[in-house]
PyMOL CGO cylinders between C-alpha atoms (Angstrom):
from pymol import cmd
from pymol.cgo import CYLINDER

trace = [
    CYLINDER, 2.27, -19.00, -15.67, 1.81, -15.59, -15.01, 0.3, 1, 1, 1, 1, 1, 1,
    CYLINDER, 1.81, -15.59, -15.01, -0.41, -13.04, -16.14, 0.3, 1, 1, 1, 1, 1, 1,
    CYLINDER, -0.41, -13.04, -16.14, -0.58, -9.20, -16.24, 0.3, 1, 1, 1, 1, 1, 1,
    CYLINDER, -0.58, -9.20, -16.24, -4.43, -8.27, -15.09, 0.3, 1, 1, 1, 1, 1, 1,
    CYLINDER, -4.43, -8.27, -15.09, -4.34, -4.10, -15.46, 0.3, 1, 1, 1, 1, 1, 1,
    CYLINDER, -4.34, -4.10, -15.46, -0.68, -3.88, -15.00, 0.3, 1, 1, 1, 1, 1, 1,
    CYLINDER, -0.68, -3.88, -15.00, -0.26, -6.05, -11.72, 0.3, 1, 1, 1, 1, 1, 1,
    CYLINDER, -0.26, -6.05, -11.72, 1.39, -9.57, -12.07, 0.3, 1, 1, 1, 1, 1, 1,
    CYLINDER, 1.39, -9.57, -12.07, -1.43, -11.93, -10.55, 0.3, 1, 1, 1, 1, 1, 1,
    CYLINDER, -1.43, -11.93, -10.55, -0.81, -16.07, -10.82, 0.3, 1, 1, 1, 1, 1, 1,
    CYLINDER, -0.81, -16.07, -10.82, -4.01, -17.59, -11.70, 0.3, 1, 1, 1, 1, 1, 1,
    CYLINDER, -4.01, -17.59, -11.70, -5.11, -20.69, -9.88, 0.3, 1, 1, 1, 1, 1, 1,
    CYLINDER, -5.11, -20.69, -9.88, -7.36, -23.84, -10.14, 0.3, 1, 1, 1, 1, 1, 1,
    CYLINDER, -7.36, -23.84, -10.14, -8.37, -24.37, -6.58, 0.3, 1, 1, 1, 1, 1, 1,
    CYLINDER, -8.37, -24.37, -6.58, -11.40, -26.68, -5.75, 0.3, 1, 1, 1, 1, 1, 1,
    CYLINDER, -11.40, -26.68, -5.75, -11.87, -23.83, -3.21, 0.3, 1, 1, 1, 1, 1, 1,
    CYLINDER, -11.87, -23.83, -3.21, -10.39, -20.53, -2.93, 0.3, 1, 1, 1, 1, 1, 1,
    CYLINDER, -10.39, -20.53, -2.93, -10.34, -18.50, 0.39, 0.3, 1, 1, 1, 1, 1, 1,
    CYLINDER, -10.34, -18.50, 0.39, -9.88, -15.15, 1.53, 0.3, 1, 1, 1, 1, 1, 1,
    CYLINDER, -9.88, -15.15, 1.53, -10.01, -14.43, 5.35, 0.3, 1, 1, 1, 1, 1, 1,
    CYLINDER, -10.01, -14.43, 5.35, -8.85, -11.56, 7.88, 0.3, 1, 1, 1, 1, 1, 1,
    CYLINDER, -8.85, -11.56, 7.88, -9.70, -11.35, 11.42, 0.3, 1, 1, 1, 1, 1, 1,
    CYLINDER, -9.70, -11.35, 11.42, -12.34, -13.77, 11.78, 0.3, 1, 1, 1, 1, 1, 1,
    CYLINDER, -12.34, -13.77, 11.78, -13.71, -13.28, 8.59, 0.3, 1, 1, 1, 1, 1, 1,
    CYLINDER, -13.71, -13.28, 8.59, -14.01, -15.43, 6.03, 0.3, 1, 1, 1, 1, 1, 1,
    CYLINDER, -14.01, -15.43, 6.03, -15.19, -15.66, 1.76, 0.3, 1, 1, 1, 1, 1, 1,
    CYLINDER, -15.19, -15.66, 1.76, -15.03, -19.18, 0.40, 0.3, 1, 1, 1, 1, 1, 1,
    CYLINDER, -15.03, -19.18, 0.40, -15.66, -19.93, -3.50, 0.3, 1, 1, 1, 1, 1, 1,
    CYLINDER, -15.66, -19.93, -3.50, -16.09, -23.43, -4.75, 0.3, 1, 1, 1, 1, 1, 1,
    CYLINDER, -16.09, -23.43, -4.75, -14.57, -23.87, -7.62, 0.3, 1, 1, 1, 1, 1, 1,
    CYLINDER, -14.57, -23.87, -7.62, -15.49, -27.66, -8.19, 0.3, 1, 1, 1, 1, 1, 1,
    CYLINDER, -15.49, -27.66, -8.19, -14.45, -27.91, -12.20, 0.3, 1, 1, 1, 1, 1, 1,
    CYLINDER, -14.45, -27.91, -12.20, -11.31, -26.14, -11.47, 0.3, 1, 1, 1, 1, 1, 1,
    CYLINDER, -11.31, -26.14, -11.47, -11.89, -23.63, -13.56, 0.3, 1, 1, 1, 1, 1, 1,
    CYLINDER, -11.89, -23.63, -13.56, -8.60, -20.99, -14.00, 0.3, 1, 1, 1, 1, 1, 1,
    CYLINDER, -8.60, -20.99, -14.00, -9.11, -18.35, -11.80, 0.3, 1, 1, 1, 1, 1, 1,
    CYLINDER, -9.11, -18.35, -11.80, -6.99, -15.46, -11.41, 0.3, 1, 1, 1, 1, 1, 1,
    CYLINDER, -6.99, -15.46, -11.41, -6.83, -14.77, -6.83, 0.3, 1, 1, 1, 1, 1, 1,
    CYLINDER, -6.83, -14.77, -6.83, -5.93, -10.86, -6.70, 0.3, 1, 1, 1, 1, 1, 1,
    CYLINDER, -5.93, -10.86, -6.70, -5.26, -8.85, -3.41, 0.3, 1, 1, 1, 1, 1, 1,
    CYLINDER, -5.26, -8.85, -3.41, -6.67, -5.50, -4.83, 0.3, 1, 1, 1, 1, 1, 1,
    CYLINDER, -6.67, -5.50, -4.83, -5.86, -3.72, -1.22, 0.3, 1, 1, 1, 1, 1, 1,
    CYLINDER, -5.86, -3.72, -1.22, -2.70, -2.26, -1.72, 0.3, 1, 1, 1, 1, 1, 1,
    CYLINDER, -2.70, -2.26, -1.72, -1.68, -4.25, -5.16, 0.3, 1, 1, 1, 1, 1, 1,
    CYLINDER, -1.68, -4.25, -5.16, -3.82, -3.88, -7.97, 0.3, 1, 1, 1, 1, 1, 1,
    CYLINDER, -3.82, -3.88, -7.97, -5.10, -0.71, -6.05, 0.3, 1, 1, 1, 1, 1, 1,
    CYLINDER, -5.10, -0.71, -6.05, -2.54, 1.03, -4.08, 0.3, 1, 1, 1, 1, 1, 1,
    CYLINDER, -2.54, 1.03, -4.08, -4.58, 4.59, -3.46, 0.3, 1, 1, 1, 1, 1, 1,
    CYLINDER, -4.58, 4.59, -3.46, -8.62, 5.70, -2.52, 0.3, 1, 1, 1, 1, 1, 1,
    CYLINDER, -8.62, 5.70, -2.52, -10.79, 3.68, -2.15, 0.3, 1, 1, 1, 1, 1, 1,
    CYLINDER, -10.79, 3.68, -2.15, -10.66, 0.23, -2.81, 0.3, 1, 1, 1, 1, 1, 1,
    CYLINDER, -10.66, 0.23, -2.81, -12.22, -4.10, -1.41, 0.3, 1, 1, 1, 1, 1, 1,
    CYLINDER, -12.22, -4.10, -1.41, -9.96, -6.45, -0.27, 0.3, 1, 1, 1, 1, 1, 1,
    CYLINDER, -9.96, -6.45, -0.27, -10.26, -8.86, -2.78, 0.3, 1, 1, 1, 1, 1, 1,
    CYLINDER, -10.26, -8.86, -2.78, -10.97, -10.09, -6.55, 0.3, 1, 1, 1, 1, 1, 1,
    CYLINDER, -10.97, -10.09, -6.55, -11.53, -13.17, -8.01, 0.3, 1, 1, 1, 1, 1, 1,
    CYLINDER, -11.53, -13.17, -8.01, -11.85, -12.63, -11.77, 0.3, 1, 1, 1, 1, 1, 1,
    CYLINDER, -11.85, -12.63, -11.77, -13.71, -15.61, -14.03, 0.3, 1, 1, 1, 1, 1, 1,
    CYLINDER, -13.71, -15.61, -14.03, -11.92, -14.94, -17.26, 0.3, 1, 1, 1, 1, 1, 1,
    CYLINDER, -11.92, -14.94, -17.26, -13.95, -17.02, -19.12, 0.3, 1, 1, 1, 1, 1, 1,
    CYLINDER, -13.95, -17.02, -19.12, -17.05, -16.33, -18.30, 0.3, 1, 1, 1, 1, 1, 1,
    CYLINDER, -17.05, -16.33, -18.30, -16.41, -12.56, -17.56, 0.3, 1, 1, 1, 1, 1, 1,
    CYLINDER, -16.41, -12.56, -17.56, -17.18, -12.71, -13.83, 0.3, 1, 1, 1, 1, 1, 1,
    CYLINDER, -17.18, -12.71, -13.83, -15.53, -10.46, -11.30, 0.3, 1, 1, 1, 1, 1, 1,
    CYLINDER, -15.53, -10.46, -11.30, -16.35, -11.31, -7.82, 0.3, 1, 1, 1, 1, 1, 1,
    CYLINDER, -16.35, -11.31, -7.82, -15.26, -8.29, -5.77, 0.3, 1, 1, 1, 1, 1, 1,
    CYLINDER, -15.26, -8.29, -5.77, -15.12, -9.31, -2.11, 0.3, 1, 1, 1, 1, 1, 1,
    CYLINDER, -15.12, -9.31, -2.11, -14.79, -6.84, 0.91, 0.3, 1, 1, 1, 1, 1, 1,
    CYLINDER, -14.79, -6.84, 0.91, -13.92, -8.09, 4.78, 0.3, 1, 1, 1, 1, 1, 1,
    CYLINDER, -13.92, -8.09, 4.78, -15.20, -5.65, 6.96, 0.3, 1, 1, 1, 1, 1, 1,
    CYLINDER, -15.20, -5.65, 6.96, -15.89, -4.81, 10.44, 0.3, 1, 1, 1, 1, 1, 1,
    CYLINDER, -15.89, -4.81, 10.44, -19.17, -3.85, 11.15, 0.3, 1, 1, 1, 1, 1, 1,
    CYLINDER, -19.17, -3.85, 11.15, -19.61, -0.34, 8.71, 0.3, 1, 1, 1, 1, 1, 1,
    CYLINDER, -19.61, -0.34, 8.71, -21.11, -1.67, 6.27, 0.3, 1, 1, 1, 1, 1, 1,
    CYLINDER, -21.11, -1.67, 6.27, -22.15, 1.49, 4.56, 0.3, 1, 1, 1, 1, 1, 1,
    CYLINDER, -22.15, 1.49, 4.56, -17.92, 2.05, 4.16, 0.3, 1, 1, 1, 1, 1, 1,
    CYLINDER, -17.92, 2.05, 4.16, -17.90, -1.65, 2.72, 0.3, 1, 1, 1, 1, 1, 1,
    CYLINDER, -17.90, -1.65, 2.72, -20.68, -0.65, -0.19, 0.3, 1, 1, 1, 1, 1, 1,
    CYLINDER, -20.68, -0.65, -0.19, -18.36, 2.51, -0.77, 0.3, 1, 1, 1, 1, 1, 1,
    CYLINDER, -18.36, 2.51, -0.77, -15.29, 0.16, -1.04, 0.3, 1, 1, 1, 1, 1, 1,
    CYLINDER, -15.29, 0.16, -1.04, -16.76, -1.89, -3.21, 0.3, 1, 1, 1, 1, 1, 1,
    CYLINDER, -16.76, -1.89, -3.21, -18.29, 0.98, -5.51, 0.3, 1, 1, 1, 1, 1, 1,
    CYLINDER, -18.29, 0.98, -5.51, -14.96, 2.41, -5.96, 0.3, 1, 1, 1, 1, 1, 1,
    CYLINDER, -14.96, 2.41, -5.96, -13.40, -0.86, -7.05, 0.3, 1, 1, 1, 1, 1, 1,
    CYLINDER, -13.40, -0.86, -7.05, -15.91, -1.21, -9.79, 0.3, 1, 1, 1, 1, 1, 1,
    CYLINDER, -15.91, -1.21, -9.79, -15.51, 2.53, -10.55, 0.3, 1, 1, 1, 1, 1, 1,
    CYLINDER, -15.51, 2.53, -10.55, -11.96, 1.39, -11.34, 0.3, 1, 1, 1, 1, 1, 1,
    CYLINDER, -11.96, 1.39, -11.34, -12.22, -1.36, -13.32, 0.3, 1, 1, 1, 1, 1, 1,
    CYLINDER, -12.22, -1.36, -13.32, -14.66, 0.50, -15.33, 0.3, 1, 1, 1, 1, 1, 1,
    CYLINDER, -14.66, 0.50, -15.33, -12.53, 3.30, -15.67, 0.3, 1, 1, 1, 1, 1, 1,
    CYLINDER, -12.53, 3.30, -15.67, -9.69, 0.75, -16.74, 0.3, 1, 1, 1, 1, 1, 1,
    CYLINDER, -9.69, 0.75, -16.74, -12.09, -0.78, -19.69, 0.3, 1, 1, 1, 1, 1, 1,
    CYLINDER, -12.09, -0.78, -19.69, -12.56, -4.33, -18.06, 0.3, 1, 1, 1, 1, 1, 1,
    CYLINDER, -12.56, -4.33, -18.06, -15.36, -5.92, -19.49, 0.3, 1, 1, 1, 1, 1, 1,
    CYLINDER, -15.36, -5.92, -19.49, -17.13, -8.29, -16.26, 0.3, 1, 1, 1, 1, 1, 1,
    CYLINDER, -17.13, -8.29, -16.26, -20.14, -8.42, -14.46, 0.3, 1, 1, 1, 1, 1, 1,
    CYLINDER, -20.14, -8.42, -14.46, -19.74, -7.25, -11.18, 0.3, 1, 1, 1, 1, 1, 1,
    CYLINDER, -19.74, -7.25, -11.18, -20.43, -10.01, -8.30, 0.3, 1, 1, 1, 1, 1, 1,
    CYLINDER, -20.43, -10.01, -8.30, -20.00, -7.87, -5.07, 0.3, 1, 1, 1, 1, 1, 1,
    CYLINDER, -20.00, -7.87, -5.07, -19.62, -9.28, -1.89, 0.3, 1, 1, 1, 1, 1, 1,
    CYLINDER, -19.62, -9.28, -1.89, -18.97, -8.51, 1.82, 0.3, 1, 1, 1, 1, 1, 1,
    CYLINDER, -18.97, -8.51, 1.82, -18.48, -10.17, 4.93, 0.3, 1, 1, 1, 1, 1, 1,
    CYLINDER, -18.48, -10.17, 4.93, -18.99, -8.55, 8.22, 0.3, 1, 1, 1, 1, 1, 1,
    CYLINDER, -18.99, -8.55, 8.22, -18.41, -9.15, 11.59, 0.3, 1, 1, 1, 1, 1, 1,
    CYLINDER, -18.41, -9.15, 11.59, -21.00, -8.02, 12.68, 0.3, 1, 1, 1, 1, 1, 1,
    CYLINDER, -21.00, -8.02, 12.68, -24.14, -6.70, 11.52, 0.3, 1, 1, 1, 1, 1, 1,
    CYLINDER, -24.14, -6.70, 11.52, -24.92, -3.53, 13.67, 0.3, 1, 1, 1, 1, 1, 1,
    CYLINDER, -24.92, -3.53, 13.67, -26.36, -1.02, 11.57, 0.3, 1, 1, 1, 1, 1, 1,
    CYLINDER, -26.36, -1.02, 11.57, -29.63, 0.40, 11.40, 0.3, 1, 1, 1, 1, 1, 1,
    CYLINDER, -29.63, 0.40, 11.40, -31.59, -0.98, 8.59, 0.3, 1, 1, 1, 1, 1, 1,
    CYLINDER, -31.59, -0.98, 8.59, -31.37, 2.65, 7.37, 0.3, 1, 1, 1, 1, 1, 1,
    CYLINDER, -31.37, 2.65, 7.37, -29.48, 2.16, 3.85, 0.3, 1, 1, 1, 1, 1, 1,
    CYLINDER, -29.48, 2.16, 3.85, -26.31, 4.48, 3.15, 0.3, 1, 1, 1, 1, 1, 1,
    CYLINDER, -26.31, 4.48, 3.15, -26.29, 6.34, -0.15, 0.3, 1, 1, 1, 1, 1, 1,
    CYLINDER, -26.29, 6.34, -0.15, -23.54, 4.28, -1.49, 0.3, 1, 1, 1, 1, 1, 1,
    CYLINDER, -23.54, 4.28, -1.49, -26.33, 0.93, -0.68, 0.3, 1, 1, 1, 1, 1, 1,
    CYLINDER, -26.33, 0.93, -0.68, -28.69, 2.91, -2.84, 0.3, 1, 1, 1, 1, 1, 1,
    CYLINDER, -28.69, 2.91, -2.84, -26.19, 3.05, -5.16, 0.3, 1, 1, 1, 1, 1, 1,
    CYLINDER, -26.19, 3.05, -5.16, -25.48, -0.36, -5.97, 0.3, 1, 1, 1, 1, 1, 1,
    CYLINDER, -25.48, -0.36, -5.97, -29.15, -1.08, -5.65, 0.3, 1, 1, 1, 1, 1, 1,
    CYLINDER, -29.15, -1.08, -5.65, -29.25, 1.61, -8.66, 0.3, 1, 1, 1, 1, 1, 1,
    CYLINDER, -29.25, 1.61, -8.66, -26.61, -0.76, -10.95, 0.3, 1, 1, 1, 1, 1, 1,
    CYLINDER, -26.61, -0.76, -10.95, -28.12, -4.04, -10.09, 0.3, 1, 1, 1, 1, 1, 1,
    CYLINDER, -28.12, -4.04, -10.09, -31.63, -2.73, -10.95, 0.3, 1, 1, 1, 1, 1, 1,
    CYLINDER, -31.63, -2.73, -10.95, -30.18, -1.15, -14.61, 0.3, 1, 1, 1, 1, 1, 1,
    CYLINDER, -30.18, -1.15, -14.61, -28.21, -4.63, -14.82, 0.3, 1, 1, 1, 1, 1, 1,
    CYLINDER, -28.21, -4.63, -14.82, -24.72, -3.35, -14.62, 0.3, 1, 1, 1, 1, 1, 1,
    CYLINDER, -24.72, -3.35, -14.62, -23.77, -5.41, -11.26, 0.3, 1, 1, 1, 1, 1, 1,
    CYLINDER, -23.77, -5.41, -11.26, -25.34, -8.77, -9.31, 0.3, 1, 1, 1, 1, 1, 1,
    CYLINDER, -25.34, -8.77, -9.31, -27.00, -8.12, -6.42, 0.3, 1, 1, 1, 1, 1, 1,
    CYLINDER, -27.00, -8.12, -6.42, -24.54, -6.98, -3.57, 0.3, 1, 1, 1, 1, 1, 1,
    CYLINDER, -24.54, -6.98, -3.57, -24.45, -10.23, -0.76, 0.3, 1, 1, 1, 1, 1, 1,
    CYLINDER, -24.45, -10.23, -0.76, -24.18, -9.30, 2.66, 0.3, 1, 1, 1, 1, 1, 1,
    CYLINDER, -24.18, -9.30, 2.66, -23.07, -11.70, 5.34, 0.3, 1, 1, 1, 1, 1, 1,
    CYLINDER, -23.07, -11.70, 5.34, -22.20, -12.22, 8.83, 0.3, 1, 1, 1, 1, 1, 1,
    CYLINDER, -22.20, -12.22, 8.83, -18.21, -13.77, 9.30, 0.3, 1, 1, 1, 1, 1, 1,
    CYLINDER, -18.21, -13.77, 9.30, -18.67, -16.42, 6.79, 0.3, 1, 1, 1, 1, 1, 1,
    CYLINDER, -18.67, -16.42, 6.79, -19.83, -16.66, 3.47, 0.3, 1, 1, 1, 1, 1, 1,
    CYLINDER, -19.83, -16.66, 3.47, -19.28, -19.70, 0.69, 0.3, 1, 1, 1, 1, 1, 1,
    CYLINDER, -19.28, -19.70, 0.69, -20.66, -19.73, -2.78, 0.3, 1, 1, 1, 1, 1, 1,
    CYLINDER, -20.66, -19.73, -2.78, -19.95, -21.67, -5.93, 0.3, 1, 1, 1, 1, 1, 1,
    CYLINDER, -19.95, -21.67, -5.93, -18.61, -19.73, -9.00, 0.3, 1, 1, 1, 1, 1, 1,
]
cmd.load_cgo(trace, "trace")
């Protein structure tokens, strides 16, 4: 079955786990009910200009969108990414809580936080977004 999620044809899935991975990076999300899913490469499909994350996992359901960037080591671009991808669905009237996520290589930066960081801080503290998760090449979570 397909289905149309902002214009781009995505085909929802039921995985017991669902991956995304590039270059030695990796998001796993357990999925142990099976609950439908819709798997969306927003880099270059749902999102084909600006700024954008890698990936989307959207929890119809329950209205969860977890937005997932796999990044190098610049973080601070990564919170940017991920900022404009909610900007986005916003802007498109999508009605989710926003579950970012990113996985970096490495972890190199000062502990100085970027204005985009700030940011996000700014929309988890007024409730419109989870708190972003940060990790280091691998990073698993149940949704």
């Amino acid at each position: 079955m397909e289905i149309k999620f902002l214009g781009c044809k995505i085909e929802p899935v039921c995985n017991k786990v669902i991956v995304f991975s590039e270059k030695g990076r990796k998001y796993e999300a357990k999925n142990p009910d099976e609950k439908p899913v819709l798997k969306i490469h927003v880099d270059g499909d749902l999102i084909t200009t600006g700024e954008r994350c890698d990936f989307a996992l959207d929890v119809t359901k329950e209205e969860k969108l977890y937005l997932v960037e796999l990044k190098g080591c610049d973080k601070a671009h990564a919170f940017e990414q991920l900022l404009a991808t909610m900007d986005y669905m916003n802007d498109k009237g999508l009605s989710r809580v926003f579950f970012p996520r990113i996985v970096v290589s490495k972890d190199s930066a000062p502990k100085i936080k970027s204005t985009a960081e700030k940011r996000m801080e700014k929309l988890v503290n007024s409730h419109k977004c989870e708190k972003c998760i940060v990790s280091t090449r691998f990073y698993s979570e149940s949704i």
